[in-house]
Backbone as a chain_set.jsonl record, in Angstrom:
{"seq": "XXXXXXXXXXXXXXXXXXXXXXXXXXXXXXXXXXXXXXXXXXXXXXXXXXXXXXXXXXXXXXXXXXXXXXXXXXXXXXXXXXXXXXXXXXXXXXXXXXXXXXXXXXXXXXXXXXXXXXXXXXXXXXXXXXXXXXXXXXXXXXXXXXXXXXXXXXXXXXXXXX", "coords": {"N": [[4.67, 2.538, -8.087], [4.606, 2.108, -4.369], [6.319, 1.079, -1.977], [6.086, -0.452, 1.866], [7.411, -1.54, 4.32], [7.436, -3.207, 7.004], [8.89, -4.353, 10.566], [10.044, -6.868, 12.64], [11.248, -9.358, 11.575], [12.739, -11.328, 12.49], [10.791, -12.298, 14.589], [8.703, -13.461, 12.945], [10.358, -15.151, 10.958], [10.731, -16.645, 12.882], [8.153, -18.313, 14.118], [6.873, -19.004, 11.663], [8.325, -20.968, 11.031], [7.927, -22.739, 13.68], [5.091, -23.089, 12.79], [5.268, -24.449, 10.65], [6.495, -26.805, 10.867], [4.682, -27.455, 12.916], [2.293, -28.244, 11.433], [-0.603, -27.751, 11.724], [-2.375, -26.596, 10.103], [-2.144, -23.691, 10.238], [-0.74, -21.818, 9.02], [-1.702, -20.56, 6.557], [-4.076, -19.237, 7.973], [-2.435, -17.72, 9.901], [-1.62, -16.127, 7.196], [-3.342, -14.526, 6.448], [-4.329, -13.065, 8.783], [-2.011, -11.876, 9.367], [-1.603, -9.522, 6.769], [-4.046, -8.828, 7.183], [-4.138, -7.017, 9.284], [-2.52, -5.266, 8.641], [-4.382, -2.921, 7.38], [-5.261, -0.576, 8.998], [-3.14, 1.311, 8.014], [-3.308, 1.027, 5.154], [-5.892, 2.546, 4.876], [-5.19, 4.712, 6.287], [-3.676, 5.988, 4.387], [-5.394, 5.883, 2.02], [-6.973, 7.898, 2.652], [-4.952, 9.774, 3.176], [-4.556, 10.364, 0.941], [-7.132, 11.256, -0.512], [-7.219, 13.526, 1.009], [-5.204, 15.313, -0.257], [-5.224, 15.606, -3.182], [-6.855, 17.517, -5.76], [-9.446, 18.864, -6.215], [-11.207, 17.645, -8.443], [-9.498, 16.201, -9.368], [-9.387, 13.639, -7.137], [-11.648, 11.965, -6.929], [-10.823, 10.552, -9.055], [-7.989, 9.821, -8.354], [-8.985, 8.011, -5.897], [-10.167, 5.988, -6.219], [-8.478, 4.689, -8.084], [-6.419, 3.531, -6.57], [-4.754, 0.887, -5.312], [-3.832, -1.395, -2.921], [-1.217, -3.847, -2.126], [-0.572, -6.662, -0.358], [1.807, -8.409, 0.73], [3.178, -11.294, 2.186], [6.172, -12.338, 3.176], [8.481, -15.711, 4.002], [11.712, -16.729, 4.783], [14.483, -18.326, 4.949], [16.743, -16.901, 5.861], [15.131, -14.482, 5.905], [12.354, -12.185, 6.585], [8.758, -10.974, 6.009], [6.497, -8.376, 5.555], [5.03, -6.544, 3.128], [3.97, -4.399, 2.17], [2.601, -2.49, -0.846], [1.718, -0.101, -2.46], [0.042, 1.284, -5.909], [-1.633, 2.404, -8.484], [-3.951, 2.505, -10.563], [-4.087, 3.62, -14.193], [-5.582, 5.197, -17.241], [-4.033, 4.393, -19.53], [-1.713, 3.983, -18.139], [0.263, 3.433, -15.377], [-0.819, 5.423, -12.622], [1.491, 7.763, -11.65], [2.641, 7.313, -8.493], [5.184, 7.89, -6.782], [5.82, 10.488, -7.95], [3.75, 11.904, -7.101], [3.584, 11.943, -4.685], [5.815, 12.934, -4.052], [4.996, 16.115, -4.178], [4.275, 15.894, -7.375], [1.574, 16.09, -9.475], [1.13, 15.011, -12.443], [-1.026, 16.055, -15.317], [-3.152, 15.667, -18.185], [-4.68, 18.579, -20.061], [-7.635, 19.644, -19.195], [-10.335, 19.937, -21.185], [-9.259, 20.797, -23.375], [-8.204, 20.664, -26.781], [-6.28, 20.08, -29.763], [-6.347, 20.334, -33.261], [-5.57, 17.971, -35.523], [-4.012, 16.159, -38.413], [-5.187, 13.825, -38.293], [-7.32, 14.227, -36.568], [-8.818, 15.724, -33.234], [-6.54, 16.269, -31.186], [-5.114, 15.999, -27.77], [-3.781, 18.17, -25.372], [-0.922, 18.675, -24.946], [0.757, 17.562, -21.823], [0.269, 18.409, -18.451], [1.666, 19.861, -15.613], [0.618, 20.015, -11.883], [1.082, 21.352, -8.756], [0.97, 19.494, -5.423], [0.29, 18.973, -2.484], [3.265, 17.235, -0.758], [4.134, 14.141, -0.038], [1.926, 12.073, 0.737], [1.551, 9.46, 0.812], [3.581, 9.089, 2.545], [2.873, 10.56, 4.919], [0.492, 8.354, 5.653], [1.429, 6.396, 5.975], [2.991, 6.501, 8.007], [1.332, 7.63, 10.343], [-0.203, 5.72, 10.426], [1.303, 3.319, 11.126], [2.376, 2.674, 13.781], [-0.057, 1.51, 15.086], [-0.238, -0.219, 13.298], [1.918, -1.749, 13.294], [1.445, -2.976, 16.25], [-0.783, -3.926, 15.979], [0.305, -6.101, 13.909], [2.358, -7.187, 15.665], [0.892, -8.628, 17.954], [-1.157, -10.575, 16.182], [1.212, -11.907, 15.971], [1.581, -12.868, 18.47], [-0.756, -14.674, 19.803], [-0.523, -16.245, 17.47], [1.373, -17.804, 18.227], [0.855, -18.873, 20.735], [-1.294, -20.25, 20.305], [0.219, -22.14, 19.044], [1.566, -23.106, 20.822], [-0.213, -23.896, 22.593], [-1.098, -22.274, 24.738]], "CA": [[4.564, 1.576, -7.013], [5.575, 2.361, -3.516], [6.217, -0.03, -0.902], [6.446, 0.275, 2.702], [8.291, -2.604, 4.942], [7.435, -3.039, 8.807], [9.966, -5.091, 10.902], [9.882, -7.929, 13.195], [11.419, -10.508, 10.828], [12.984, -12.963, 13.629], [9.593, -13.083, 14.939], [7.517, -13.631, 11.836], [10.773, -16.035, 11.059], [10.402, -18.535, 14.287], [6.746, -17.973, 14.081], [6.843, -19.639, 10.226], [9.236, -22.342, 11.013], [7.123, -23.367, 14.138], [3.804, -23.494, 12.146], [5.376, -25.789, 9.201], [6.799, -28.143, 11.764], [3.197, -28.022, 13.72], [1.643, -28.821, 10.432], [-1.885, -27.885, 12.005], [-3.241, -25.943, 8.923], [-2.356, -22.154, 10.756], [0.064, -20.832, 8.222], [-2.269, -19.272, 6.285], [-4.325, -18.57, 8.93], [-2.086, -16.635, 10.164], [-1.196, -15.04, 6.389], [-4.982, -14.072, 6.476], [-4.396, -12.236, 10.202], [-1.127, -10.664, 9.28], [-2.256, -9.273, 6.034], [-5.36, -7.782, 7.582], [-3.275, -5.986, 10.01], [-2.36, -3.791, 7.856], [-5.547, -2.278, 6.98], [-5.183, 0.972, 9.371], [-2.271, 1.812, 7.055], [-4.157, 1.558, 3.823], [-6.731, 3.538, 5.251], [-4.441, 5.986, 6.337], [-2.902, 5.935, 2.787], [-6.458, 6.386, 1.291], [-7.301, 9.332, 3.638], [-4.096, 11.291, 2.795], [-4.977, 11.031, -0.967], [-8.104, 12.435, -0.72], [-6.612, 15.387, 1.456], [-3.762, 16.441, -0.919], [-5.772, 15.637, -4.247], [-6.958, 18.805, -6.025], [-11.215, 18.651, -5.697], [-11.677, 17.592, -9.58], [-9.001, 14.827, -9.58], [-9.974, 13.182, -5.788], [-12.261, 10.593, -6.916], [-9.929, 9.602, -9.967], [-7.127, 8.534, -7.666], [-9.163, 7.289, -4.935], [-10.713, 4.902, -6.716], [-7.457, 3.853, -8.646], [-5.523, 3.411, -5.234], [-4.843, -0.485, -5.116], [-3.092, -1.847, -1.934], [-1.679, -5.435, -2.097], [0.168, -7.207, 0.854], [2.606, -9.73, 0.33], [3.987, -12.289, 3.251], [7.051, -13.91, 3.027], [8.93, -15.605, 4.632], [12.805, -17.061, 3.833], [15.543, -18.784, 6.063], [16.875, -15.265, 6.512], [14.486, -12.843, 5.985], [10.923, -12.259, 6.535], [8.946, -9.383, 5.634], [4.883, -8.265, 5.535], [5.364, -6.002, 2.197], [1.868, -3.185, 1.134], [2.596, -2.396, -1.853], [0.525, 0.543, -3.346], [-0.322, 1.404, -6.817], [-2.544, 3.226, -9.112], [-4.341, 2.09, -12.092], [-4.558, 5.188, -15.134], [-6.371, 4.617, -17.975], [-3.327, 3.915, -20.428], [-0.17, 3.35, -17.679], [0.036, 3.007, -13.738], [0.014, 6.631, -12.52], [2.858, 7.856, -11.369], [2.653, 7.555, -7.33], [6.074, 8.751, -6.588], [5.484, 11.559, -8.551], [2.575, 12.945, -6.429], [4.083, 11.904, -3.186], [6.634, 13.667, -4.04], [4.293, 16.758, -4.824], [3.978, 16.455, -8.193], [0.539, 15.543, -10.046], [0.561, 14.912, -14.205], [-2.08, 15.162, -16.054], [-3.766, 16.272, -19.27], [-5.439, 19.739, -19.385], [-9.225, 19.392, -19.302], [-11.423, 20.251, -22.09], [-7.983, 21.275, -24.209], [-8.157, 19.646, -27.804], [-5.729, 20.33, -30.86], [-6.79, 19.82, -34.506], [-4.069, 17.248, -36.547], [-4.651, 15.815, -39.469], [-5.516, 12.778, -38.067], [-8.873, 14.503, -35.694], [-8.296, 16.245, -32.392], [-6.042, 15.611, -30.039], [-5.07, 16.518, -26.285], [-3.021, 18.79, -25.186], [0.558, 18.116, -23.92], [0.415, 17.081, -20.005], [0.584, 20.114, -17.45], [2.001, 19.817, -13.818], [-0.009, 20.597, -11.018], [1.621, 21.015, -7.247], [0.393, 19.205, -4.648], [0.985, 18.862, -1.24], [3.559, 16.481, -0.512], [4.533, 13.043, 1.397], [0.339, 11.957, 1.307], [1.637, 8.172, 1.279], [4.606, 8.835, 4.027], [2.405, 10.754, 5.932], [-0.533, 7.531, 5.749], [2.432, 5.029, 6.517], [3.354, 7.345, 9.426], [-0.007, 7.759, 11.277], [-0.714, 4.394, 11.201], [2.599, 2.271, 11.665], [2.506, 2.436, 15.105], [-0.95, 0.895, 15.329], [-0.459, -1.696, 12.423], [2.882, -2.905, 14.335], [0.92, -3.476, 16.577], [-1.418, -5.687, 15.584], [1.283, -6.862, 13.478], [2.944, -8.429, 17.085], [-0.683, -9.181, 18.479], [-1.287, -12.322, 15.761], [2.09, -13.495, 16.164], [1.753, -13.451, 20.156], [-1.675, -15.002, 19.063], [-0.519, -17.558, 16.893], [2.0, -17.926, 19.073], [-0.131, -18.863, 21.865], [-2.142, -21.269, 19.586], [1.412, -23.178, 18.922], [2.229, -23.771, 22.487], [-1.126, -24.676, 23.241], [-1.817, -21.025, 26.004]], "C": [[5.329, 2.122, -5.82], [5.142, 1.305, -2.689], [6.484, -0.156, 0.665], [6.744, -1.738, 3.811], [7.909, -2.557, 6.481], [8.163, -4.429, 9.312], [9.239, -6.335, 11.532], [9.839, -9.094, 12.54], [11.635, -11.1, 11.467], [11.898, -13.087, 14.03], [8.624, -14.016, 14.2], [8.506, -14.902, 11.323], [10.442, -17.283, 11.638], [9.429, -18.831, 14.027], [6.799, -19.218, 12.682], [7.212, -21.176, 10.996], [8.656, -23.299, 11.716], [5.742, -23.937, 13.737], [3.806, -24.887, 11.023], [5.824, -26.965, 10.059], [5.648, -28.587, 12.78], [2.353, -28.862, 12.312], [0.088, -28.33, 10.814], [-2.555, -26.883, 11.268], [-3.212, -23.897, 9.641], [-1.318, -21.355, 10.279], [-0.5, -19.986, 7.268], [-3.647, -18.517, 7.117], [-3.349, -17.044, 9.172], [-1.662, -15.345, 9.014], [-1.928, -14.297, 6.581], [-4.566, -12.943, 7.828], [-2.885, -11.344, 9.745], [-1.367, -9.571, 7.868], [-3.371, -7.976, 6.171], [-5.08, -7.077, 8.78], [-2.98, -5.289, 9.53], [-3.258, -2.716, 7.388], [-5.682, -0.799, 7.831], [-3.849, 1.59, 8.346], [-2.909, 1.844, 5.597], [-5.519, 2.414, 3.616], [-6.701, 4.381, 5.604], [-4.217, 6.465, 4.78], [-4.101, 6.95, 2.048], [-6.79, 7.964, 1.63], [-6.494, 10.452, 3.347], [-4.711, 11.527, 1.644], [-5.63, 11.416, -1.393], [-7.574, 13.969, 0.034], [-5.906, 15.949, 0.385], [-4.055, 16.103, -2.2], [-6.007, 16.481, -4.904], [-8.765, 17.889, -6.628], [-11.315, 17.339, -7.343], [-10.763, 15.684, -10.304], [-8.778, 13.723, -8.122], [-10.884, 12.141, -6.424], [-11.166, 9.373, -7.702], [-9.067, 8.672, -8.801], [-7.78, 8.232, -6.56], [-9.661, 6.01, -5.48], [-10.005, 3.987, -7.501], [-6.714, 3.402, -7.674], [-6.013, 1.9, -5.113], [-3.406, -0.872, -3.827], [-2.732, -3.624, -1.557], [-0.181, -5.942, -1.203], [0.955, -8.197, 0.047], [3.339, -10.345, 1.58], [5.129, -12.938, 2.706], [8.159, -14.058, 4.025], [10.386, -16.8, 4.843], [13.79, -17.211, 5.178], [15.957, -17.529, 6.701], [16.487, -14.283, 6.369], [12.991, -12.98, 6.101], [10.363, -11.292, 6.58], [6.833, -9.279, 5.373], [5.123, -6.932, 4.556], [3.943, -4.919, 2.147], [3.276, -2.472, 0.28], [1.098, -1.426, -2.71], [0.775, 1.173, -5.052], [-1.651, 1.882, -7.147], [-2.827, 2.84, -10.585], [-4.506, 3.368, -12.644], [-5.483, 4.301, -16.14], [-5.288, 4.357, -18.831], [-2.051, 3.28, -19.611], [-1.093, 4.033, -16.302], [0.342, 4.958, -13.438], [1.191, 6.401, -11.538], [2.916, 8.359, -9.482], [3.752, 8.118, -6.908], [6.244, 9.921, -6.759], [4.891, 12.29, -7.825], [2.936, 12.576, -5.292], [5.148, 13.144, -3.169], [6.072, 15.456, -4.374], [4.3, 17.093, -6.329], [2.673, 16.135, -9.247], [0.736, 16.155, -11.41], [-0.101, 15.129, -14.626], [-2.597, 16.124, -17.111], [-4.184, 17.605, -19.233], [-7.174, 19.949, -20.01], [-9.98, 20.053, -20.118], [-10.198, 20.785, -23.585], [-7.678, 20.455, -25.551], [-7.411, 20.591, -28.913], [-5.899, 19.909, -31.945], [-5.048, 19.129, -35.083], [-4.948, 16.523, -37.485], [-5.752, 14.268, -39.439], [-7.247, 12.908, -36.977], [-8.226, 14.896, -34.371], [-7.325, 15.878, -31.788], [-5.685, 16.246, -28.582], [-4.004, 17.118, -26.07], [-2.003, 18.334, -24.768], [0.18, 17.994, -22.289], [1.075, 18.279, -19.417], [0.655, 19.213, -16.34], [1.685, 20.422, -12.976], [0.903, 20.456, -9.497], [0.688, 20.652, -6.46], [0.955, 19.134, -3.492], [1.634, 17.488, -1.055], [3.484, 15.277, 0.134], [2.988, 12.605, 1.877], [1.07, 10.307, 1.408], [2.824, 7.948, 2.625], [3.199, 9.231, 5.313], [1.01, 9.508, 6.478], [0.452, 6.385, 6.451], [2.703, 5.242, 8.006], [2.745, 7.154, 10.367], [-0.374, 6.795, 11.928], [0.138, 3.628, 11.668], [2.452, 2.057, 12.699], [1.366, 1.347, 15.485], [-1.211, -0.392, 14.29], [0.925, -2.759, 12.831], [2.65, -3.015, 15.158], [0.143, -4.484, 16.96], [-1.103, -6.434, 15.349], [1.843, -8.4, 14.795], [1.587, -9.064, 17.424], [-0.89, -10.448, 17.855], [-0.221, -12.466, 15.999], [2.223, -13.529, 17.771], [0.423, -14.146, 19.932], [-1.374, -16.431, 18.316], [0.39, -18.076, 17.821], [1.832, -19.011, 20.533], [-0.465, -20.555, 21.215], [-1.064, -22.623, 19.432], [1.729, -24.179, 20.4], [0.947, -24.253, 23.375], [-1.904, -23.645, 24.617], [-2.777, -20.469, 25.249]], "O": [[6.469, 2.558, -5.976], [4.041, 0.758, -2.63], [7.654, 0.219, 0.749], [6.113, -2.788, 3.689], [8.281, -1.536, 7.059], [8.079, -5.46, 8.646], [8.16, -6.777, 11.138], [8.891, -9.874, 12.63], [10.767, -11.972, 11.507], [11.607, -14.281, 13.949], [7.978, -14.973, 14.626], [7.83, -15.916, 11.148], [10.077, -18.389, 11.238], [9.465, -19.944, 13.502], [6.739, -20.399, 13.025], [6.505, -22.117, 11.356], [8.548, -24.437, 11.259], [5.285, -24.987, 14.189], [3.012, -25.772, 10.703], [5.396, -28.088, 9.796], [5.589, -29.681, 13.343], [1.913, -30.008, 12.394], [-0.624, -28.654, 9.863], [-3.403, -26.249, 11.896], [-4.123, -23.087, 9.472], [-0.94, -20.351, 10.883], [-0.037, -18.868, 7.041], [-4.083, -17.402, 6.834], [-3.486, -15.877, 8.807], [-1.438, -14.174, 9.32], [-1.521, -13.19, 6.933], [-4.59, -11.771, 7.452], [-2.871, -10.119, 9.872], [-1.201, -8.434, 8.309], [-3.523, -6.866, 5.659], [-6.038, -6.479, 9.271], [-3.184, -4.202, 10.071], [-2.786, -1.64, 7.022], [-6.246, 0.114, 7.227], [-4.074, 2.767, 8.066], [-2.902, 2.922, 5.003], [-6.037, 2.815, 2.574], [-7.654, 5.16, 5.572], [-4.804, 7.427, 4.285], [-4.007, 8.115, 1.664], [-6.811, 8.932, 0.87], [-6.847, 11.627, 3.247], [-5.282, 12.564, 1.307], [-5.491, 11.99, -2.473], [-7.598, 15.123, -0.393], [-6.061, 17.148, 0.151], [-3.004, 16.237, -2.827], [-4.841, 16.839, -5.071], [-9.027, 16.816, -7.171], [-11.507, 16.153, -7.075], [-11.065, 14.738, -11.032], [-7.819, 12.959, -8.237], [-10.355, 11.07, -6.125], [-10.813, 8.228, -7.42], [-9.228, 7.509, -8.434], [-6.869, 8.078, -5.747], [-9.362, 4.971, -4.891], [-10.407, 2.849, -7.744], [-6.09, 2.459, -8.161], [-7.18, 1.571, -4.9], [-2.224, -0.578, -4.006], [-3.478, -4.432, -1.004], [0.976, -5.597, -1.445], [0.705, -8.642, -1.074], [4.27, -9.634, 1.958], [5.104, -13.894, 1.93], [8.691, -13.17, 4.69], [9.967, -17.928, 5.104], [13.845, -16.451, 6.146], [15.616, -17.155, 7.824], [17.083, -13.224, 6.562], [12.472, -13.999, 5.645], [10.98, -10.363, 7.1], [6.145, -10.242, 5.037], [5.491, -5.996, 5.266], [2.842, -5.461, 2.051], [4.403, -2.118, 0.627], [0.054, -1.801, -3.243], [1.934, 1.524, -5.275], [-2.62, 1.837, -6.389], [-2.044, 2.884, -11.533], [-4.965, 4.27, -11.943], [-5.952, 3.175, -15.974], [-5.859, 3.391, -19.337], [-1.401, 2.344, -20.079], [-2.155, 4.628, -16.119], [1.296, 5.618, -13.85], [1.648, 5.43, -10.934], [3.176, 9.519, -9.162], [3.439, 9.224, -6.467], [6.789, 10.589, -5.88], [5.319, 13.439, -7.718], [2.224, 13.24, -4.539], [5.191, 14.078, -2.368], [6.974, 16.106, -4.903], [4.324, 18.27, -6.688], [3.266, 15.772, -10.263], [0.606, 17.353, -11.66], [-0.613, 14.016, -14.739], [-2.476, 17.334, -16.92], [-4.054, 18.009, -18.077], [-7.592, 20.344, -21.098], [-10.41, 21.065, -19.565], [-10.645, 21.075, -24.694], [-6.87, 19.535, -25.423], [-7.805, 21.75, -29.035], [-5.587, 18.718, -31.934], [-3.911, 19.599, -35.046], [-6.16, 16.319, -37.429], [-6.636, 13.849, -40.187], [-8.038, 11.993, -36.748], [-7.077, 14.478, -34.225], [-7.233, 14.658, -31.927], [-6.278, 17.316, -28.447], [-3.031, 16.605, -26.622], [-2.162, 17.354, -24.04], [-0.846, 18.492, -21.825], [2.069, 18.913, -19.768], [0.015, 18.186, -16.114], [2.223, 21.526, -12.885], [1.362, 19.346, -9.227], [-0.406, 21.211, -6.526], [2.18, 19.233, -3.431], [0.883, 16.515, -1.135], [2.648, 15.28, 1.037], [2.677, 12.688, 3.065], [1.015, 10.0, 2.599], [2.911, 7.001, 3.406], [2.738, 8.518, 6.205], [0.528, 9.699, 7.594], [0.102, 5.646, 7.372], [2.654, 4.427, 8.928], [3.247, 6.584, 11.337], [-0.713, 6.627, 13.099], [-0.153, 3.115, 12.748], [2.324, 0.841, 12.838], [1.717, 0.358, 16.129], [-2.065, -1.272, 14.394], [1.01, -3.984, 12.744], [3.695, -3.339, 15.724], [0.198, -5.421, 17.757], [-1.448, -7.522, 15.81], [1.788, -9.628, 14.844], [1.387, -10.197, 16.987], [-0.871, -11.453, 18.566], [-0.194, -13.582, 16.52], [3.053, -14.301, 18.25], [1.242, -14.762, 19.249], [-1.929, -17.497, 18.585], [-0.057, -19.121, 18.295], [2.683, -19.703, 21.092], [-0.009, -21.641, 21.572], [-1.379, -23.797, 19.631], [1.976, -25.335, 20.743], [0.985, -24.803, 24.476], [-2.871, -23.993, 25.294], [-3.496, -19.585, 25.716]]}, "num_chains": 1, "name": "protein.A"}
């Protein structure tokens, strides 16, 4: 699991506090709009991990690559969370791992006789090119804090009635 944090808690704070004391049904509105602000960052994300994949294991993790937002927002803290992860077929791979350049994994077509019927070889370590989820967080940040401010000047707006 890695997780990546973008700021502007006093805003996303006031912002809250004013919506529950409007009552006019635009708190999850706005979860819905901050949420989906983030989407140039998980599309960055995706994009590195096909670059720095190795050809044969590129679909695997693109297609395991799960990105899930979380809002919250707490007398003193407030926070718009992505949260990525990777489904394997027995455990979560190991995203840190391959950010960090290092990719796990079985060695392909490699079977050992035991008494019990083949089995798979011990797990080999492949290098990869580093930092594919910094560098996806990177690219886009600028343009998902962005948007980020955009709904809450936006809801913002909607509160005060401009």
């Amino acid at each position: 699991m890695v997780e990546v944090q973008i700021g502007g808690a006093e805003q996303i704070r006031a912002l809250a506090r004013q919506l529950a004391a409007a009552d006019k049904g635009l708190g999850r509105e706005m979860g819905r709009a901050l949420t989906k602000a983030l989407d140039p960052v998980t599309k960055a994300i995706d994009r590195e991990a096909e670059l720095v994949a190795p050809s044969g294991y590129r679909p695997t993790l693109s297609r395991s690559l799960r990105h899930r937002r979380n809002l919250r927002s707490a007398a003193r803290e407030a926070s718009v969370r992505l949260i990525t992860t990777a489904k394997g077929a027995a455990e979560n791979r190991d995203l840190p791992a391959i950010d960090a350049g290092e990719l796990r994994h079985p060695v392909f077509g490699r079977t050992r006789k035991t008494k019990r019927g083949p089995k798979a070889n011990p797990w080999s370590v492949t290098r990869v090119r580093a930092g594919f989820h910094k560098r996806g967080t990177a690219s886009a940040g600028d343009e998902a804090e962005k948007n980020l401010f955009g709904v809450l000047d936006e809801f913002a707006d909607k509160l005060t009635g401009g």
